[in-house]
N, C-alpha and C positions, 0 to 999 in steps of 0.2 A: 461799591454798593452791596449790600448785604442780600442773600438771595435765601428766599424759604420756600417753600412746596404746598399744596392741600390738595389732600387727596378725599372724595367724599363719597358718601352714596347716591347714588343716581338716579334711584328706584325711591327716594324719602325726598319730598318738597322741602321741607325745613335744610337739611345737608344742603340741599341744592342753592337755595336761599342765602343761607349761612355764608359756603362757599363764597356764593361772589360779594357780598357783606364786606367778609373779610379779608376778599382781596383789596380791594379798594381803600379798604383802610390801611393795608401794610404798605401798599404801592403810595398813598399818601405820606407816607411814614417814611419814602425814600427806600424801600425792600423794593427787588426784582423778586417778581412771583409767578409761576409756575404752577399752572391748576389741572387736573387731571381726575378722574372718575375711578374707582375701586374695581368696576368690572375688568381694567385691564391685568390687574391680581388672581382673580378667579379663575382658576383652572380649566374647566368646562367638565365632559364626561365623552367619553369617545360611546360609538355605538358598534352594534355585529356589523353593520356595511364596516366600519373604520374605525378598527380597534387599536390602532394606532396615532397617539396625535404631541406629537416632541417638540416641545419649547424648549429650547435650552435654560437655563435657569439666570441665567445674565441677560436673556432678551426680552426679559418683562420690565423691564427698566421704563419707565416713559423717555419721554423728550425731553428733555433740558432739566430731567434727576441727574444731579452728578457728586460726588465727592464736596465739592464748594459748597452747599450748600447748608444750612444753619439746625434747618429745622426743617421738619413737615408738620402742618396738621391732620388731621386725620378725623374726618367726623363720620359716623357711622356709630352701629353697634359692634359685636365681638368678631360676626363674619367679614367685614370689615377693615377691621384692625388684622386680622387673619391675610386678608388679600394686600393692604398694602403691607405688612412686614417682608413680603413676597417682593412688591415693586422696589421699594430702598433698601434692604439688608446689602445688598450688593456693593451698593455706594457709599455703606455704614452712615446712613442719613437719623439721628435719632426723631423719634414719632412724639410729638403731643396725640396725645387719643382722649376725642371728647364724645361724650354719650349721646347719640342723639335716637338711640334703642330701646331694647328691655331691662337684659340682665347689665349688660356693661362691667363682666368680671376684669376685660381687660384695657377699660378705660381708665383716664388718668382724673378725667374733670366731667359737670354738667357743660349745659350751654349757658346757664344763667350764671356761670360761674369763668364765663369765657375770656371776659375784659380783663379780670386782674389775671387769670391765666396768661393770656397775651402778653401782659405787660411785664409777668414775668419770664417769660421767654426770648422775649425783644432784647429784656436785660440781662442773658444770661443768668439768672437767678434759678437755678433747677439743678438735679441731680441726674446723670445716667446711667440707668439700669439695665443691665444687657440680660438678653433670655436667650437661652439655646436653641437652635434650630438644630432638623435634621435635612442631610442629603438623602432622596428618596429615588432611584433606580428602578425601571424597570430593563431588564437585558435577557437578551437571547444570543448564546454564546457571550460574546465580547460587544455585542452591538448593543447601544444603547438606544431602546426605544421610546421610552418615556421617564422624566424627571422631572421632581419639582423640589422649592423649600418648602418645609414642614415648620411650624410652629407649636402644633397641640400635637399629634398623631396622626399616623399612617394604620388603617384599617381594612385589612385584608378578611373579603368571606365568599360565600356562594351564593348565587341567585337560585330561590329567593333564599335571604336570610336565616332562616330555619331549616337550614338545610344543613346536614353535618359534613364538614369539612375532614379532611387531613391533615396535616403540614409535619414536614421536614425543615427542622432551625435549626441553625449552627449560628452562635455567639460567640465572637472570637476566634483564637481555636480548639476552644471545646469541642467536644464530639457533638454533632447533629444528634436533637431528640425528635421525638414524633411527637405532636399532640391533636387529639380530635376534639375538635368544639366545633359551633357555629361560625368561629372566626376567632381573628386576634387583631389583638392590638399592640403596637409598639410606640408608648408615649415618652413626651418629654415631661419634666418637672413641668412646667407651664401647661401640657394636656393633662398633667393628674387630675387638674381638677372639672375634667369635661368627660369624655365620653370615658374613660380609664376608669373615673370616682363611678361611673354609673353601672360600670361592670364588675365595680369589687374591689379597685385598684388603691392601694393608698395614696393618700394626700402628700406629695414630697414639694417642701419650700425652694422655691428656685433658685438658689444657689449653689443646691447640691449636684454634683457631677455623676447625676446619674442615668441610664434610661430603665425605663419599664415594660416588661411583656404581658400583657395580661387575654390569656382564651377567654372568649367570650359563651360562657354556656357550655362548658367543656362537659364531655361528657366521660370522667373521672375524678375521684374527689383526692386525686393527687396531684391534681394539677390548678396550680394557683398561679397569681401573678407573680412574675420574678422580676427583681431589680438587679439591677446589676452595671458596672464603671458604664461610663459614656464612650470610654475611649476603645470599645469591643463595636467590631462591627457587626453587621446581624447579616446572614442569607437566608431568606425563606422560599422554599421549594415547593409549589404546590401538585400533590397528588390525585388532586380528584381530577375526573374528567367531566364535563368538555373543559372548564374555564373558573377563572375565580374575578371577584371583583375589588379591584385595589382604591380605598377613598383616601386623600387626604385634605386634613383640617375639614371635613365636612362638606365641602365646596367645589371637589374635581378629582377626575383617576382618571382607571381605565383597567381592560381585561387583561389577566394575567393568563396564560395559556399553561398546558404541561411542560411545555419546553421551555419555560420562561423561569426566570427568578428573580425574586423582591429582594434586591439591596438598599440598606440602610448605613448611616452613619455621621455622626455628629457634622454640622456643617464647619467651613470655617468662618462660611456669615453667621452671623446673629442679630436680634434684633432689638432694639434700644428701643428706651420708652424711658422720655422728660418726667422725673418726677417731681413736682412741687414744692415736696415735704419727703423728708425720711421714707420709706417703703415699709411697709408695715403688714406686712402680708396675712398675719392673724387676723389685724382688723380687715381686711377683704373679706376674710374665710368668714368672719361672723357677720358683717353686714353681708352680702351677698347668697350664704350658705347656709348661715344660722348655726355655726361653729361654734362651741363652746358659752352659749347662753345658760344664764341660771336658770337650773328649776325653778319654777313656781313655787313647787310646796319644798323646794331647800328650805329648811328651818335657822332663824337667827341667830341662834343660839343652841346649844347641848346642854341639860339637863343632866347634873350624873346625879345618881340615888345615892 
């Protein structure tokens, strides 16, 4: 018996709807189906009482996610798609991701477009695209206090926000730089186009084996975003006192203290996403971003005298 997943939003009636819609129809279809809620992805935020809160990054896993299994679906928007890459990366479970949000940069399909999606899924008829994740660390000495997987970025800054930072980075083993801004970022190809793009960061297509650093508001105009191999790992040190706040993908962290350090580094999960059709990432950039659209007054023609 062929076994598939949906993972939904919990917080949207329609996902909720959706969901048991299609389970019914799979399980008529002879599919063992496995239904579960996206909140169990989301990280949370720790607070001053308990700035400590350690999931290991294998025990987000639901119940009866496992390796066997075919497919998920995944309805939601980007935050979403964000928290279950989180629950199946582990189990290398590839994601159908269907819009049921705003922007939908990293959905695959509509809802109105879900039947023949389905059917191509059922029938194997799709392609697997894997995106990189990061392993995200937080450690004091050798103890690890908090970790999660990353799919866009890990964003490290001070409360509140505008507040200027320090940081001590070492890439690899390069020698540690200092940089002060409001904050930083270390994104993956897949976060270029989120909070990275909004701070300056370039656009890298996801295939390229890279990660990105980018201060957010630096207050130096020699310090830009840096890209650099995936296979260097990062430690960031932070200097200010009392504390700094560490986000990842948008959706959950926690306080990073003096004594503490931000380890990063490419995961060895990643996360798959059923494509339909060839991957075509330009056409993302321009339907969703407005990338490379023609002028208006571009002219049809040139006139030479």
């Amino acid at each position: 018996m062929p076994k598939a997943g949906i993972i939904y939003n919990d917080i949207k009636p329609v996902a909720g709807r959706v969901a048991i819609e299609l389970k019914d129809q799979l399980t008529s279809a002879g599919w063992d189906v496995c239904v579960t809620a996206s909140i169990g992805g989301i990280l949370g935020y720790s607070n001053p009482g308990s700035p400590v809160c350690h999931t290991p990054i294998e025990g987000l896993t639901p119940p009866g996610f496992d390796s066997e299994m075919k497919f998920a679906v995944v309805l939601g928007g980007d935050g979403t798609v964000l928290a279950a890459s989180r629950l199946v990366a582990p189990c290398g479970i590839p994601m159908l991701t269907v819009n049921t949000g705003h922007m939908g940069f990293l959905t695959e399909t509509y809802l109105n477009q879900l039947p023949q999606a389905m059917e191509q899924a059922m029938a194997d008829d799709y392609q697997i695209e894997e995106r990189a994740m990061l392993t995200v660390k937080v450690l004091r000495g050798e103890s690890v206090l908090w970790e999660a997987l990353c799919l866009n970025e890990m964003v490290l800054h001070r409360e509140p926000l505008t507040s200027m930072c320090h940081f001590e980075i070492a890439i690899g083993h390069h020698a540690a730089v200092d940089i002060a801004a409001d904050g930083v970022i270390v994104s993956t190809p897949t976060g270029s186009t989120a909070y990275s793009l909004s701070a300056g960061g370039p656009v890298v297509t996801p295939g390229v084996p890279i990660l990105q650093l980018v201060p957010i508001c630096p207050h130096s105009l020699a310090s830009r975003a840096l890209v650099f191999p995936d296979s260097e790992p990062i430690n960031i040190y932070p200097v200010n006192i009392p504390r700094l706040v560490m986000v990842v993908d948008g959706n959950g962290g926690c306080y990073v203290l003096p004594d503490d350090r931000v380890y990063l580094e490419r995961s060895l999960y990643s996360a798959k996403f059923i494509r339909l059709q060839s991957p075509e990432f330009f056409r993302v950039l321009r339907e969703k971003l407005g990338w490379g659209l023609p002028h208006i007054a571009k002219p049809n023609s040139v006139e030479i005298p």
